[in-house]
Each structure stands twice: as structure tokens, then as C-alpha cells.
C-alpha positions as CSV (number, residue, x, y, z in Angstrom):
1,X,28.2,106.8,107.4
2,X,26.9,103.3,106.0
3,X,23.9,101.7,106.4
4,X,24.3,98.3,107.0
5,X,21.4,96.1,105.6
6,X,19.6,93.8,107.9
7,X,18.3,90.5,105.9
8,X,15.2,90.2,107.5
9,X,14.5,94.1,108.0
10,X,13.4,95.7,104.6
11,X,13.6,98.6,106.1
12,X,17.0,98.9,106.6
13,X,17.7,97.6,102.8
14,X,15.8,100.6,101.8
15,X,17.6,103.1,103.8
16,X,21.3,101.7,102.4
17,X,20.3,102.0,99.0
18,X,19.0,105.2,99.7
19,X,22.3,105.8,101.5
20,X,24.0,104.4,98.8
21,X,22.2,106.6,96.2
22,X,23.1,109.4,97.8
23,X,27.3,108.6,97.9
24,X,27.2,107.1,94.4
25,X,30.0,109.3,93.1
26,X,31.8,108.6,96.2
27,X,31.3,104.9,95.9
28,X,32.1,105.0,91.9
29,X,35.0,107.2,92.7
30,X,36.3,104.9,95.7
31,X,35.4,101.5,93.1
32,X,37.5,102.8,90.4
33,X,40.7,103.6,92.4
34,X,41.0,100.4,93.9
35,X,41.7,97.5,90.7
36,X,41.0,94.7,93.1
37,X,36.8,96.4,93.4
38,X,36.8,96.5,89.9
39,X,33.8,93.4,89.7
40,X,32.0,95.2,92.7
41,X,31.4,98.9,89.9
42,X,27.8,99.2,89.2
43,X,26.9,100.0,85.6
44,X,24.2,102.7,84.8
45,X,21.4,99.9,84.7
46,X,22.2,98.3,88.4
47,X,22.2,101.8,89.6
48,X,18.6,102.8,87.8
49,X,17.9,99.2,89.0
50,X,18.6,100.2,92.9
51,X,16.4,103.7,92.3
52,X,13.6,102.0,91.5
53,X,13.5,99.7,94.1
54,X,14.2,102.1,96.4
55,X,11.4,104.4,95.5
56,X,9.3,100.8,95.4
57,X,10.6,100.1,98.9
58,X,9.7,103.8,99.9
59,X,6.0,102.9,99.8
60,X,6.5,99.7,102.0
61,X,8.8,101.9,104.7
62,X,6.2,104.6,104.8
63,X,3.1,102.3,105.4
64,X,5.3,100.4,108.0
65,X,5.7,103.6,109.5
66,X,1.9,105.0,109.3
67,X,0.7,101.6,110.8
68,X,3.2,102.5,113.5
69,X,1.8,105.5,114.1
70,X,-1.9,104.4,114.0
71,X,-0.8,101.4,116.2
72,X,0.7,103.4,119.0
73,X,-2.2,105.8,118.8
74,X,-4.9,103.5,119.5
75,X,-6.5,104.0,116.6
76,X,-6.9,100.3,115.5
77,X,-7.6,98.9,118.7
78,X,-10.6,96.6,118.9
């Protein structure tokens, strides 16, 4: 299934490019049998370029979710 990104929700970018990353011979596949998605084929670069902000965005989504955690806990109540 997709993940549909959500502008102001980094989160969600993260887990479609991680979704993405994960069907990229399926998407490369699907891109190249249709002539008309032919401008939408990523090149090597754009998809090294969506790995590494995925791993970058990785961080961000975990501390998101360790504050989270904390938060819920109690743990940083004053």
C-alpha cells in the first residue's frame, strides 16, 4: 500500500520514502511501462538522494517518538 505524505507531518514524508524505498523496483518497473511517466523515473542519484534523507529523517521520527513516550510517561512533567 502507499503512504501518502502529509505536508505539514514529517513523519509521514519519512514513512513514504521509506515505503517508496522499499517498492523501488516495482515503481521503476511500473515508470517504465507507462511512456506517458517517463519525466516522473528517478535516476540512481534522486533515489540515493531519497535514502539519505530518509535515514536523516529516521533520527527526527524516532526522537518524535521517544518524546512521545517520555511525555505520556510523566517523565517530564514539572
Amino acid at each position: 500500500m502507499i503512504v501518502r505524505d502529509v505536508r505539514h507531518r514529517w513523519n509521514y514524508t519519512h514513512a513514504m520514502i521509506k515505503r517508496a524505498l522499499l517498492l523501488k523496483s516495482a515503481i521503476n518497473s511500473w515508470v517504465i511501462e507507462r511512456e506517458e511517466l517517463a519525466p516522473l523515473n528517478l535516476n540512481t542519484t534522486e533515489w540515493e538522494i531519497l535514502e539519505k534523507l530518509g535515514n536523516l529523517l529516521e533520527v527526527s521520527v524516532s526522537l518524535l517518538l521517544l518524546c512521545r513516550i517520555n511525555l505520556s510517561s510523566g517523565c517530564l512533567r514539572m
